[in-house]
Every structure is written in C-alpha cells, then in structure tokens.
C-alpha positions in Angstrom: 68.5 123.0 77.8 67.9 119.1 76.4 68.6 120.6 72.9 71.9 122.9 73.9 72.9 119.2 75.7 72.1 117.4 73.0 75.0 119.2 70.8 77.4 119.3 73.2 77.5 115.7 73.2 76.7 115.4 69.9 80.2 117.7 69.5 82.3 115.8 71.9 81.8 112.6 69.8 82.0 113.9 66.6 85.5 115.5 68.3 86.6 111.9 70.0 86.1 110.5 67.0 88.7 112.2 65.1 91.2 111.8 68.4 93.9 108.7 67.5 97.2 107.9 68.8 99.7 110.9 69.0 103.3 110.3 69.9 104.7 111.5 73.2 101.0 111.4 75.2 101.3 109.6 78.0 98.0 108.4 78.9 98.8 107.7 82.4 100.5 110.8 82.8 97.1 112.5 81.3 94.8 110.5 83.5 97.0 111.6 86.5 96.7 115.2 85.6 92.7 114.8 85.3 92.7 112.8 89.1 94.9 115.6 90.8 91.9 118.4 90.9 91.0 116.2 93.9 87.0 117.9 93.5 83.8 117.9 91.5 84.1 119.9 88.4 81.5 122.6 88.0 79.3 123.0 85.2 77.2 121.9 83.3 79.5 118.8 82.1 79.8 115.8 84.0 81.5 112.4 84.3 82.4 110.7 81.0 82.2 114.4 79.3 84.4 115.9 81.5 87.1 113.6 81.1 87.0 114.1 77.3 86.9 117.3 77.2 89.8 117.5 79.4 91.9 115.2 77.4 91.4 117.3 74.4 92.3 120.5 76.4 95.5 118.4 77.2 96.7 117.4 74.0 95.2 120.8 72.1 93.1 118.7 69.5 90.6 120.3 68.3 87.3 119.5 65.8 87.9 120.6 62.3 84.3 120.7 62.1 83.5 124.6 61.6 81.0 124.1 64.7 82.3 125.2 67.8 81.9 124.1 71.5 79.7 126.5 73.3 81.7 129.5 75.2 81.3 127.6 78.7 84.8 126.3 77.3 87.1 129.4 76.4 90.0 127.5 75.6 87.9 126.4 72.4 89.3 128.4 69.3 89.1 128.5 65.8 92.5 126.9 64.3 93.3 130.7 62.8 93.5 131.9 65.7 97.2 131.8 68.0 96.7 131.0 71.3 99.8 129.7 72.4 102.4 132.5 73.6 106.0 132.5 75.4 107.2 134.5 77.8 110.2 134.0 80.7 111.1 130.3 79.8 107.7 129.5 79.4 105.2 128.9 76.8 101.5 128.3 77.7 97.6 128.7 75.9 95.5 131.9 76.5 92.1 131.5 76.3 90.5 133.0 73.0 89.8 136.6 72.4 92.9 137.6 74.8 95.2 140.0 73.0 98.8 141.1 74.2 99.2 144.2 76.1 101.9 146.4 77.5 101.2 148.3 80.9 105.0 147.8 82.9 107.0 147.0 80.1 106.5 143.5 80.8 103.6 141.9 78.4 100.3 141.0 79.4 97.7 139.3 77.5 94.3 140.5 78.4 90.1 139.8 77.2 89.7 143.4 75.0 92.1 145.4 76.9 91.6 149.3 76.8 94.3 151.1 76.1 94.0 154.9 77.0 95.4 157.8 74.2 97.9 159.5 73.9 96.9 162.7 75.9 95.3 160.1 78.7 98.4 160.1 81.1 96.6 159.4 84.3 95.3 156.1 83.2 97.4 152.9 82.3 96.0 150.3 80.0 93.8 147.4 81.7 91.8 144.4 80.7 89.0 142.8 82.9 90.9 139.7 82.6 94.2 138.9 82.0 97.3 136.7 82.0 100.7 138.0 82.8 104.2 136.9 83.2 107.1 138.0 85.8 110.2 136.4 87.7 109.8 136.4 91.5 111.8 136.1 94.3 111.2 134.4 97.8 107.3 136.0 96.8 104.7 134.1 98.5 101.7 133.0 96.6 98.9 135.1 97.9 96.4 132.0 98.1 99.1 130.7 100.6 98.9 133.4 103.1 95.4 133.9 103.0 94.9 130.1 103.9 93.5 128.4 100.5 95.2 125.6 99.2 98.3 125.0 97.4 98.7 122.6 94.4 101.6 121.1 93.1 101.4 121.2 89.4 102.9 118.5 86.9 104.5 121.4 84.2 106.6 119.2 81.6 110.2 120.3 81.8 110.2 122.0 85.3 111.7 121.2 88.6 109.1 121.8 90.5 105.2 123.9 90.4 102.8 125.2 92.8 99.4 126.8 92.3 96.6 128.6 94.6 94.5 131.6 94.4 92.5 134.1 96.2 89.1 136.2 95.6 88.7 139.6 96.1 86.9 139.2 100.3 90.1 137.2 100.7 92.3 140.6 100.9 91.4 144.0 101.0 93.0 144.9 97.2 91.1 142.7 94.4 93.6 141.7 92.7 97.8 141.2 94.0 98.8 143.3 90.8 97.1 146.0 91.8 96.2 147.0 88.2 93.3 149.3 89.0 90.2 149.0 86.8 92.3 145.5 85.4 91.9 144.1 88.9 89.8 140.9 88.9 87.5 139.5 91.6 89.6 135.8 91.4 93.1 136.1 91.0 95.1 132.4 90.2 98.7 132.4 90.2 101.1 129.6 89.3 104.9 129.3 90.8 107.3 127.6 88.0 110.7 126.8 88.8 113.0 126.9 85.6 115.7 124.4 86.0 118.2 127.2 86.6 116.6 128.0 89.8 114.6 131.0 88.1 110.7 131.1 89.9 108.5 132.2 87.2 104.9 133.4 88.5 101.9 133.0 86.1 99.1 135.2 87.2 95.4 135.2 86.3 93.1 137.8 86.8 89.2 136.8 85.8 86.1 139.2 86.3 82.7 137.8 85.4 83.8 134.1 84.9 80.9 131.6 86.6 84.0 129.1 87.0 87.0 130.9 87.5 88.8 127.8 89.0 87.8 125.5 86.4 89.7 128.5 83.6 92.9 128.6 85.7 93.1 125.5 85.7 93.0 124.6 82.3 95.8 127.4 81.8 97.8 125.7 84.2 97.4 122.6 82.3 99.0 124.2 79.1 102.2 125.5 81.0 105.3 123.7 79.6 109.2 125.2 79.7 109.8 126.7 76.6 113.1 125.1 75.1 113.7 127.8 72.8 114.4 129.9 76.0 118.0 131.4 75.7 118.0 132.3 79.3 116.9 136.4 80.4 118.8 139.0 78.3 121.3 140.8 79.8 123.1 143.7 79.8 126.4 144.1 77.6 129.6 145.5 80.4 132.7 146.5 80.3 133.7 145.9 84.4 136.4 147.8 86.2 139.2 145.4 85.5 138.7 145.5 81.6 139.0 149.5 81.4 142.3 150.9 80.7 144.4 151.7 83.2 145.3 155.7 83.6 149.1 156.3 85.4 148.7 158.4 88.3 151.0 160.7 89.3 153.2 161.6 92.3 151.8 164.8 94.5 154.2 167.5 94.6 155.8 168.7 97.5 154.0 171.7 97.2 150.5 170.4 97.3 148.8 170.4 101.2 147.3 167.0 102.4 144.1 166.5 104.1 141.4 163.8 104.7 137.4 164.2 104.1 135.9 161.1 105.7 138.1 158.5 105.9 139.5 159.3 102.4 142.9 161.3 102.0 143.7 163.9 98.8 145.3 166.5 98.2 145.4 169.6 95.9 147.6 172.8 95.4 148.5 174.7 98.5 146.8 177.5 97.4 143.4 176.1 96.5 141.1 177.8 98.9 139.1 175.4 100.7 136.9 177.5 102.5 135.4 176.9 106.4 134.3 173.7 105.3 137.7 171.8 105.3 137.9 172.0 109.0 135.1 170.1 109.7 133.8 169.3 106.3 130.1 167.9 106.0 129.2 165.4 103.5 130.5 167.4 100.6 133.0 169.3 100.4 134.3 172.0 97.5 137.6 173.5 97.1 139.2 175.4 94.1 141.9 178.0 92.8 141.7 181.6 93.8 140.7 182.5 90.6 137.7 179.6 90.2 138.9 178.3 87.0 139.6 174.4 88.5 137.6 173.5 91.4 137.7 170.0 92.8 134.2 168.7 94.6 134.6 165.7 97.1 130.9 163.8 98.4 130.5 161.1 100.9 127.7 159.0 98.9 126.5 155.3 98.6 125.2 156.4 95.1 127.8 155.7 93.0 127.5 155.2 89.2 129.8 152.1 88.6 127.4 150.0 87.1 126.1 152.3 84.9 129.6 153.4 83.6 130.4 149.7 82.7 126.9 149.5 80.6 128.2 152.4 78.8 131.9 151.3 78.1 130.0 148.5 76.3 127.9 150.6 74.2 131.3 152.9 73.2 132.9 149.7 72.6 130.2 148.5 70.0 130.0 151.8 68.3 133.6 151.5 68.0 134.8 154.8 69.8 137.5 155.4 72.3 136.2 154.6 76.2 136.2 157.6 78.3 136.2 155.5 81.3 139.4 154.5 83.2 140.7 152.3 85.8 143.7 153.6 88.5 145.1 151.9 91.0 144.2 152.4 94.9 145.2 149.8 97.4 142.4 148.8 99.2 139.6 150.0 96.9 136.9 147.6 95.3 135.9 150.6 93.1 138.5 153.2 91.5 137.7 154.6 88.2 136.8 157.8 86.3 135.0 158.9 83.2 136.5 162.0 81.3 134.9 164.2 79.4 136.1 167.3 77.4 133.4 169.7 76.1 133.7 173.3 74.9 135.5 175.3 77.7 135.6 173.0 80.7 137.4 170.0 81.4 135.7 167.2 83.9 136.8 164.3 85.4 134.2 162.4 87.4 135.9 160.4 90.1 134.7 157.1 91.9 136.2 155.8 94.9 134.7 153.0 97.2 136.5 151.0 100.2 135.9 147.3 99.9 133.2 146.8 102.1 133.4 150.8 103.3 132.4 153.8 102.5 132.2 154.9 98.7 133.3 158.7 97.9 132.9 160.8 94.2 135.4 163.0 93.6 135.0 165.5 90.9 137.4 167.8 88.7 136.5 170.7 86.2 139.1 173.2 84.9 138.4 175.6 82.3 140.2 175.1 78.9 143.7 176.7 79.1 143.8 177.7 82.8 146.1 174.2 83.6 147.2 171.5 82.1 144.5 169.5 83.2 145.6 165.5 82.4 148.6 166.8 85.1 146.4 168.0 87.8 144.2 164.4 87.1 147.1 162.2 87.4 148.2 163.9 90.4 144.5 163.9 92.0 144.1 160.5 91.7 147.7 160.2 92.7 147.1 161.8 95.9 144.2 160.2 97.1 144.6 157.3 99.5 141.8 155.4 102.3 142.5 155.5 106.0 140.4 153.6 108.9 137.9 156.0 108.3 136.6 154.2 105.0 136.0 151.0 106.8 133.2 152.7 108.7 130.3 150.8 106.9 127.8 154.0 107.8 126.5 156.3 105.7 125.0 159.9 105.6 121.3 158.8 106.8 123.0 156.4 109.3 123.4 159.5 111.6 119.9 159.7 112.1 118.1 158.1 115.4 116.6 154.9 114.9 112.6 154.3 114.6 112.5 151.2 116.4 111.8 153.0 119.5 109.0 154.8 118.0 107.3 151.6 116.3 103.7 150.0 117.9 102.3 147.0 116.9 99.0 147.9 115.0 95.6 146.6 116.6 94.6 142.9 116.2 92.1 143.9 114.0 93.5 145.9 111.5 93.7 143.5 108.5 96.2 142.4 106.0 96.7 144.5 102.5 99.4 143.8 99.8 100.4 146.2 97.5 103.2 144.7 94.5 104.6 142.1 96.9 104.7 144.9 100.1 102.7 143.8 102.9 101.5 145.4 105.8 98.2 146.0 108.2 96.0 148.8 107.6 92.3 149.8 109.8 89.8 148.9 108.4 88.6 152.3 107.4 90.9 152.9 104.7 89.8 151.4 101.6 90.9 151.0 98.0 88.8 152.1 95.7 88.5 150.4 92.3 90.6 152.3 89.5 93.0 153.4 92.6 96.4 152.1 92.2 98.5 152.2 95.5 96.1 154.7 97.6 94.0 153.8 100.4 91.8 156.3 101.9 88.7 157.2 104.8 86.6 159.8 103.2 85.0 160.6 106.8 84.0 164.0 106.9 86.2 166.4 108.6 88.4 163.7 109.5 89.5 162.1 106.4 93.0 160.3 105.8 95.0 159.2 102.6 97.4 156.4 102.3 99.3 156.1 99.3 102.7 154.0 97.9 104.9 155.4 95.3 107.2 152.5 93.3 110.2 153.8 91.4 112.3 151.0 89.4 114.7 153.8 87.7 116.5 153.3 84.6 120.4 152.5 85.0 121.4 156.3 84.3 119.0 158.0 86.3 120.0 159.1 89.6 118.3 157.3 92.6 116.0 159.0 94.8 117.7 160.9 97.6 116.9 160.3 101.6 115.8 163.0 103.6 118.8 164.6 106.0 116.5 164.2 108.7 113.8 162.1 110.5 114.5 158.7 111.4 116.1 156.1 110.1 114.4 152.6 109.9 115.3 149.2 107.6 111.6 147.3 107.6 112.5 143.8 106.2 113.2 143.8 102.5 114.8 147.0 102.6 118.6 148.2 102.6 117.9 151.8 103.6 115.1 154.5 104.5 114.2 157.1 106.2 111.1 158.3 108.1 109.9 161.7 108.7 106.8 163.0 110.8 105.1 166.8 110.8 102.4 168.9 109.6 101.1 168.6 106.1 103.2 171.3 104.0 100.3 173.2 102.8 97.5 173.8 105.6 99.8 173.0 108.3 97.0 171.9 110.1 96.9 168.2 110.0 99.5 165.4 110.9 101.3 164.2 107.7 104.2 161.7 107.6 106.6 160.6 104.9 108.6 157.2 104.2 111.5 156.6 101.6 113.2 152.9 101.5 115.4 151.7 99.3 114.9 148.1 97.8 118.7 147.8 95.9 122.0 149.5 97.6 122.1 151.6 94.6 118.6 152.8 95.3 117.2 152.5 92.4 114.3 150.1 93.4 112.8 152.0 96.0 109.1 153.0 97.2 108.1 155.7 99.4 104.8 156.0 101.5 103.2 159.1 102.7 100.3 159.1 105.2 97.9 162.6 105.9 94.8 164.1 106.9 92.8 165.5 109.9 92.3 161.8 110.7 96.0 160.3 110.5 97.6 160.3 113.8 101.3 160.3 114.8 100.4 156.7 116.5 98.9 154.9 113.5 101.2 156.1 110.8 104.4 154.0 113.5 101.7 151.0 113.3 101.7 150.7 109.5 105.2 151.3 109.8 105.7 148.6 112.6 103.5 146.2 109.9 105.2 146.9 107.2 107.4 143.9 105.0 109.3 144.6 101.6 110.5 140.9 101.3 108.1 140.2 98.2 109.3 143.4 96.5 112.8 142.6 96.4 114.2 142.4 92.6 115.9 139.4 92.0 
C-alpha cells in the first residue's frame, strides 16, 4: 500500500508541476467548486491530494507523462482518447472506456455496452454504467422525492443547476430509466436549465463503483452549455394558412341537408344514407345507389393536421405540387383536405375541427368516371357548416361513466415505484425483476399477479392508439384522456384482469397503457394503483 501511495504522490507532483497559469481559470471560482461538496471525500486520497487532483479534474490538465493515475480516478485518460461529448445544449467529460450507444433514439454513452444482434428482438442494448442525455419537463429529480439532498451546481453558462441521487433500497426499480439489465444500483441525475428555459437532465447510472458519489460528481463538474448549440431541430411545416386555398361551391337545390353531431353537410338527394342517419353513431356512411361515390363522416379527436403540414413541407422541398388545401368555414380552427388521385378511385380526405369543439373527418371516394368528382368536392365542402353542437368540448369516450367513484386509496404501506417519470404505489409483493422493463409481478403459487406498463411515443403518421368504447373513463394527472376497463382475463376466463389506456398528448400519440391479471389481482387493488397513479413526469414537453 506504502509503495502504490508512494506513486500516487510521486504522480500528483510530477502532474502539478507541469500545471501554470491558463487564461479564463478563476481560482476562486475553482476553490468554491472544491468547498461546495460540503463532506469528506472518500478514498484513499486525502487533504492536500485531494484538492489537486480536483483542480486538475477542473481544468482537464493532464500529465504527458505516459504513466497514468491509478483507475481509483476514471476520469484519467490517455490524451488519444475523446472524452468530451455534446448532447441537448450541453457538452460534458465521460469517464474513460464509455462508448456511445443508441437504445431510444436518444444517445447514451455507456462502460462496454452490449448490443444484442440482429435476430435478438426481445432485448435492447444496455451498459452496466452509463451516461445519458434527455429534456424534461416539470420531472422531479428522484433523489428529491425519496428525501436525499439536493445540490445546486455552478455549470458555466446556465441559469440555474440542481443535483441529487438515489440507490437502488431507495425505490423499488434500480434505476429511474428503467433500462433493465443497464439499471445501476446508484443512479445521479443533474437538472440544467438552458437559458431559453429548456431543463436538460443528465443521468448517471453506476454498478460496481466503491465511490459512486465521488464519479458523479466529477461529471457534474465537467458540465458547461455548449455554445455551438443551434437550439433542438425542428420539424419543417407548411400550417393551414400557407396551403392554397380550394373555392367551394354552392349546394344545389337538389341536394338534402342534414347534421351529424353538431356539424351540417349535405349530399345528393338520392345518396342512400341508410338507418344510421336518423340517429347516426359516431361514424356515419352514406353513398349513391350504385356505390360508386360514397361519402364517410367520423366524430374523432384524432385528427391528422399536424402531420399533413410536415408533409406539405416535404412536397414543397422535393419541389412537387401540395395535395393539401385550405377552404374556408366560419368558425373552424381546422379546415383542410388532402387529395389524392390513384388508379380508379378518387379521395378526398376531409378535416374539420370547431375552435375549441369538436373535430370531424369527412371523407370522399368516387370511382374514375362515375362524376365529376372536383364538382361533388367543391360542393361537399360547400355544404358543410358548424352548429351549437360543435361547441360541445366532449368526445366519443366522454360518454362513458366516470372512475372516480370507483377509486380507493391504496394501503399506507404499499410503497412508491416509478416507471419513466409515471409514479404510483404498488404492494409490496410485486417486484421487478432485473432485465424486466415495465413489469412487476408476485410469482406466489396459485395466486400469482402481473403488472405491466406499455409506452407508445408514435411516429407523426402513425395513427394513435384507439380507446376502448367501453369501461370507464378516468384522467389521472398528467393525462388528457383514458379509459379503464375491468373483467375476466380473455383466455382462461378464470381470473380478474383489468386494462388502462391514457393518452399523454391530445393527439394521442404519447400514450401508455397498463394492464393488471392473475388469480391474485383483485377488482379492489387494480382501483388502488389506479387511485395512485401520476403521469405529470411523463408529459412531453
């Protein structure tokens, strides 16, 4: 041990020797940075050591001497080797040996990280440690609700920086990621705020590290605001207002007027419209006698207005003619429609929404040379028209009966899991097991019981996932919309088995969904995890 000390120090002077005057150290400011830890440092370094160590971490000198410090420090490299990395408006120091990883689309920077083949589709890539990088939103840091200390952090450039951690017996899930066999068992995480009001959240995860502390810590001190930063990339648009405008038409005195839902049309008086016009559901279909043009009405809060502005850009930039239109409808925050002409059928695909109301699609297909089809369009959209009935702000799940009366408060000793920013109370019995990602379970025998948490963050021209018709509906904070449901599992039809959908975003793209089985799941404790549960921390920005 005298001999190991004996070149540490031997190292550290050698290494102070060759330290001189740099521009732009502040050696106050350093020396303040040092004093904040406000404890003993462990290890085996100790007062004048520390401090010089310390100040070469800060100012990332290091010996030129081929010797090397001994691994107690992993910050210490060899100059060949990059360290330094940028990511969200902020550029930091990883210790040695971490490489950059993908596992959500966002990178990662992990100690050997395993990434699975190919034909390995069950099993996402992982590192026992790791670093990663994501924008938050009103997310608290986990340290914080579990009780350990927060830290403000001096990060140059920033408004403002917080830090605190957590080990894995502080919360039932090792690590606040949830990156199964990547979870560590001490997770640090660092709040950043960007001077545009952005919170960027630096996470580390550490498995085997005698001093986990001490290593966050020194990656905290090599955070700075990274002034090459051009802000986060966004998404070419063409909005509403910057599509060409298509005439509409005036309906002809033959056509029959109607209403579906608060919005009026009209088509020809002929069009056979069926039972369902009467007292029309949430969709609604009518068409000529012979079923060459058929027009399709839905009351939906799914509508694909976004999406069609993303791709007017990308016709714009490969120079062709936009398919999408604007027409005018009083009232209306959202009035346009894409056409498309394939081989045989015409479509228009209509989009209607009531300024803080309902939103409607309207579709039109006619077969090639059964109508002059840019008539029949002009007068469609002529024809339609938004009565009191389009102010009602509900939707199709808002018919449903409310879950509140339902809900319990779980048990006071049920304890506190969270699950990519969701949080909620779960009994103690159901555990997650390492390499599990989202799925808590009791493996009792003959009464077992399965938890597990879907998240879906669909890409803009997917179609969101659809709420069930029936159950209950219920808005847990964080949430815009969901709906509950409660029954016998599908299969055996034996046991209880209950199923959750929320939606995070109005368009419901950002949505999770929970189901809850087994001979051991009750009715009662599946409206206690319910009661429990909060989205706030899983909220996109």
């Amino acid at each position: 041990m005298k001999e190991q000390s004996d070149d540490l120090m031997q190292l550290i002077h050698d290494a102070a020797g060759r330290v001189g005057p740099l521009e732009g150290i502040d050696g106050e400011a350093m020396a303040g940075r040092v004093i904040r830890r406000e404890r003993v440092r462990r290890g085996v370094i100790g007062g004048a050591a520390a401090l010089v160590l310390v100040a070469l971490g800060a100012a990332a000198i290091w010996s030129t001497d081929p010797r090397v410090l001994p691994a107690l420090l992993p910050w210490v490299h060899n100059s060949s080797t990059p360290t330094e990395v940028r990511s969200d408006g902020l550029t930091f120091e990883v210790p040695a040996g971490y490489e950059e990883f993908d596992i959500t689309g966002d990178p990662m920077w992990g100690l050997d990280p395993v990434i699975p083949g190919d034909m390995e589709w069950d099993q996402n890539p992982y590192a026992d440690s790791w670093v990663a990088v994501d924008p938050v939103q009103d997310v608290p840091l986990v340290g914080e609700l579990v009780g350990n200390p927060v830290t403000e952090a001096d990060v140059p450039g920033a408004v403002a920086a917080r830090w605190s951690w957590y080990s894995a017996q502080d919360v039932s899930a090792t690590g606040y990621w949830e990156r199964g066999p990547g979870d560590g068992d001490f997770v640090g995480e660092l709040d950043v705020e960007l001077t545009d009001g952005t919170v960027v959240r630096v996470t580390m995860s550490l498995t085997g590290d005698d001093t986990p502390q001490d290593t966050f810590e020194r990656l905290v001190d090599t955070v700075r605001i990274d002034d090459e930063f051009g802000g986060p990339e966004t998404v070419p648009m063409i909005v509403q207002k910057d599509l060409p405008l298509l005439e509409t038409d005036d309906v002809p005195a033959s056509w029959r007027q109607a209403e579906f839902h608060g919005l009026e049309y009209a088509v020809p008086g002929e069009w056979d419209a069926g039972p369902g016009e009467e007292d029309p559901g949430d969709t609604l279909r009518l068409a000529r006698p012979d079923g060459t043009v058929e027009l399709r009405l839905e009351l939906t809060d799914q509508l694909m207005y976004r999406d069609n502005a993303e791709m007017a850009a990308e016709y714009a930039e490969l120079g062709e003619d936009l398919p999408y239109y604007r027409f005018d409808l009083e009232g209306a925050d959202v009035s346009q429609v894409l056409v498309e002409r394939s081989d045989g059928q015409d479509q228009a695909y209509i989009e209607v929404r009531r300024a803080g109301g309902l939103g409607y699609k309207v579709n039109l297909f006619a077969d090639h040379g059964t109508t002059n089809f840019d008539d029949v369009l002009a007068r469609t959209l002529g024809g339609l028209g938004l009565t009191a009935g389009s102010n009602d702000g509900t939707t199709v799940s808002d018919g449903l009966d409310p879950a509140t009366p339902l809900l319990q408060d779980p048990p006071s000793d049920w304890r506190p899991v969270t699950f990519e920013g969701l949080r909620m109370r779960l009994p103690a019995e159901l555990t997650s097991d390492e390499g599990t990602w989202g799925m808590w379970d009791n493996n009792s025998e003959g009464s077992w019981e399965d938890l597990s948490i879907g998240l879906w963050d669909l890409e803009a021209y997917d179609q969101p996932f659809d709420l069930d018709e029936s159950g209950y509906g219920y808005e847990p904070p964080g949430t815009v919309r969901g709906v509950v449901t409660v029954g016998t599992d599908p299969e055996s039809g034996e046991y209880f088995a209950g199923d959750a959908t929320f939606w995070l975003t109005a368009d419901g793209r950002k949505s999770f969904e929970i189901s809850y089985k087994g001979p051991g799941a009750t009715e009662e404790r599946w409206w206690q995890i319910l009661a429990s549960l909060d989205a706030t921390g899983a909220t996109s920005p």
